[in-house]
N, C-alpha and C positions, 0 to 999 in steps of 0.2 A: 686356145692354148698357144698355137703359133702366132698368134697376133703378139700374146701377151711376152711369149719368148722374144720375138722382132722389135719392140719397144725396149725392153728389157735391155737387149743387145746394143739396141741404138743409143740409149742411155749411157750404158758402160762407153762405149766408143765416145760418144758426147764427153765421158767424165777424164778418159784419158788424153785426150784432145787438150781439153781443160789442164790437167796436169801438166802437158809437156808444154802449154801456151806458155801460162806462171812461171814455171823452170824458164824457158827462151829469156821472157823479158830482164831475171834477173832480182833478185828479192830486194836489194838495194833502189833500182829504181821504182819499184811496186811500192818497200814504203815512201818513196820519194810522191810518186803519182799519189797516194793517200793520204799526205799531206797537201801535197797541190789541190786537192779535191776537198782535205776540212776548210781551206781558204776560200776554198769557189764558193762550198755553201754560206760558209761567211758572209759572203760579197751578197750573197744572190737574198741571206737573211737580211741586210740592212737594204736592200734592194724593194723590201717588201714592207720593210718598217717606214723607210722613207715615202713611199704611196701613201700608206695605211696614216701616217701620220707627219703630212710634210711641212708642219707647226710647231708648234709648243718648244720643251725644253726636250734634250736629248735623251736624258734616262728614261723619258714614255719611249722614244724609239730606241734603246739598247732592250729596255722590258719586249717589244712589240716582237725584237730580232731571236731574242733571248728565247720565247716560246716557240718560234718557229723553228729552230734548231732542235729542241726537244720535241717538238711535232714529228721529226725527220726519221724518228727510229719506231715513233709510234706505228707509222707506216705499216710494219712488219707486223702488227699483231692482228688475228684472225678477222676478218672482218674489214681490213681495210684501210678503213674510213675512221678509224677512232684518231689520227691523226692530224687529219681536216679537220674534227669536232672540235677536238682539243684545241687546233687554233684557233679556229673560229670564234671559240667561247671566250677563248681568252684574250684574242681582239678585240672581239664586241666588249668585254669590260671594260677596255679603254679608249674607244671612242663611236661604238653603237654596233648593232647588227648591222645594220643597211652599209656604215662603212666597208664593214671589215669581209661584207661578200663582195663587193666593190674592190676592195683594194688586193682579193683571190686572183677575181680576175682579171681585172690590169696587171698582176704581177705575171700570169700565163700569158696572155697576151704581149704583154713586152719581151717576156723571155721567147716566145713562139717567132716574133717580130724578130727577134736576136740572133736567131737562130738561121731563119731566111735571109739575114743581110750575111750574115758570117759565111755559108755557103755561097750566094752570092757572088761576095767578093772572093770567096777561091777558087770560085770558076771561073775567073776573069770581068765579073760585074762591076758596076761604076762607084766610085765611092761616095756617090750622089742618094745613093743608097740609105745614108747615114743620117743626112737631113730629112730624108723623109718619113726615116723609120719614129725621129726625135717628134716629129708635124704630126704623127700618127697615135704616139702616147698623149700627144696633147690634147689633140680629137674626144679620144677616148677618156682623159683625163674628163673633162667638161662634159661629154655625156653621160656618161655612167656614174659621175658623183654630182652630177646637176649643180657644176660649179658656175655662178653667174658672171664670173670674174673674166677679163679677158686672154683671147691667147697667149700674149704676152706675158700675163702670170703664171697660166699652166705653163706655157715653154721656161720661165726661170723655175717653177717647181720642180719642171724632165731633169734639168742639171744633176742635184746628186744621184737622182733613179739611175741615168743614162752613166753617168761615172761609174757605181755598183756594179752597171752590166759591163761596160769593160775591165774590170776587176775581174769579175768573178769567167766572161770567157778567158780574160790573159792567164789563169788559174787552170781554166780547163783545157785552153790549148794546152801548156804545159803539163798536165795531167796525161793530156794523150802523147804528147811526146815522149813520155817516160815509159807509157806501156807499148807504143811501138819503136823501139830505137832505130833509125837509120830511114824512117819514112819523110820521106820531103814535106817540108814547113805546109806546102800548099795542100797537101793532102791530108796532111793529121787535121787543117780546118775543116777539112768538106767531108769527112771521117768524122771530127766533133762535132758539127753542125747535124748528120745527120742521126748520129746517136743522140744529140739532145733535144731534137722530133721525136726520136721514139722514144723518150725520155718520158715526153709529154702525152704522147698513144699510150703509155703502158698506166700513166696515170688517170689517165681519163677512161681509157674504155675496159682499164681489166678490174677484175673481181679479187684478185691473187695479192695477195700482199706483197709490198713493194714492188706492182705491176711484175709479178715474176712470169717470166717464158714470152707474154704478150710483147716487153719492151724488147725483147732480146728479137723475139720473130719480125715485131715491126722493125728493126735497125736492118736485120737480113736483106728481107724487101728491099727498103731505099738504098741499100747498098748496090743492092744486085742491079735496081733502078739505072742508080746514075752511075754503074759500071765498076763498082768497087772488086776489086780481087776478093772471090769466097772464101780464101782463107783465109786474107786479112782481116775481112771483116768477122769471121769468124773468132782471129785470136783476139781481137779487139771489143766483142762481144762479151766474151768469158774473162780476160782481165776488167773491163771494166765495171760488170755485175760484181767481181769480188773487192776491185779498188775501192768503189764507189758506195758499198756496202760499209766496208769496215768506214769510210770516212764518215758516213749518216751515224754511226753510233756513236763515233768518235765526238761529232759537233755535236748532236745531242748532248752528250755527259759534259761537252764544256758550255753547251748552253745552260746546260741545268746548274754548275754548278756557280755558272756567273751570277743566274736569278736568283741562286740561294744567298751567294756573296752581299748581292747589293739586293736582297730581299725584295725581289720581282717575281720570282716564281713562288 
């Protein structure tokens, strides 16, 4: 009974935390940050189409983006994983199974890769960073799609992947600057940087749909890690679970309704 009052208690203080974060930032820049954020996943969805399919004509990869967007709310339903099926299945229609796990996890990996350079460079690393991160999808490009082709071709392939990913962080930096006003340019990086690691923790190792408490607890940690003020990171935690949230249903419903448009979905 005391434990359960103590969680109880924690929660409520958890929730008004939460409220007075939201109120701080400003409801103006919150839809702004949620806009910044249906962009990012934009970026990050053609970022995934372009792997998955960096040939043919365009509307396979608008169809490939299109699903993935509508993946993004699936998230949220019990279970998890009916998300990743969905895309999955619906990659593999368009250019195999073996691709389309292939082009998951190049799309992780690059984004994981994006993530360590972006950090990186806000804590003073080299911008030498950048070419290597490029040398590194190409690596990975050739082994995990067992391309015979040479470097050279996968590195003109990284091109629009590598554009996508600057798109879609200049979206999320911006996104974090919205939900924290007045925090220095170099720290909303190393702040976005490490919220979009536990981005990737809360999707990989949690059971919770849309990685819920796993992502927020992993951001904690790495915060706490590389020194982040706990309450920053704390308001930064709770606006970005809600920004970030309304922005996945948002892209979803315009990815759905683009596939309905141009009869892809």
């Amino acid at each position: 009974m005391l434990a359960y009052t103590a969680s109880k208690g924690g929660f409520s203080a958890w929730e008004a935390s939460a409220w007075l974060t939201l109120r701080r930032a400003g409801w103006w820049s919150l839809a702004g940050a949620v806009s910044a954020g249906v962009l990012m996943l934009a970026s990050s969805a053609w970022m995934f189409a372009s792997i998955a399919r960096p040939d043919g004509p365009s509307r396979d990869r608008t169809s490939l983006a299109s699903w993935y967007l509508v993946a993004q709310a699936m998230k949220y339903l019990p279970g998890k994983y009916w998300g990743t099926a969905f895309q999955l299945k619906k990659t593999a229609d368009r250019v195999g199974m073996q691709s389309a796990v292939h082009a998951a996890a190049l799309h992780m990996a690059v984004s994981t890769i994006g993530s360590v350079l972006v950090y990186s460079l806000a804590s003073g690393g080299m911008p030498a960073g950048l070419a290597g991160s490029v040398c590194v999808y190409a690596w990975l490009t050739l082994r995990l799609r067992g391309d015979h082709s040479t470097v050279a071709n996968a590195l003109g392939r990284a091109a629009p992947v590598m554009g996508a990913l600057i798109l879609e962080w200049c979206f999320f930096w911006w996104a974090c600057m919205l939900m924290l006003p007045g925090l220095a340019k170099e720290d909303a990086l190393k702040i976005g940087a490490l919220y979009s690691l536990a981005w990737v923790c809360g999707g990989v190792l949690s059971l919770m749909p849309g990685g819920l408490v796993v992502r927020e607890s992993a951001f904690v940690v790495l915060a706490q890690l590389a020194g982040v003020d706990p309450g920053t990171a704390l308001a930064f935690s709770v606006s970005a679970r809600v920004c970030f949230t309304m922005s996945e249903f948002l892209a979803a419903a315009a990815g759905w309704v683009l596939g309905r448009r141009m009869k892809l979905v």
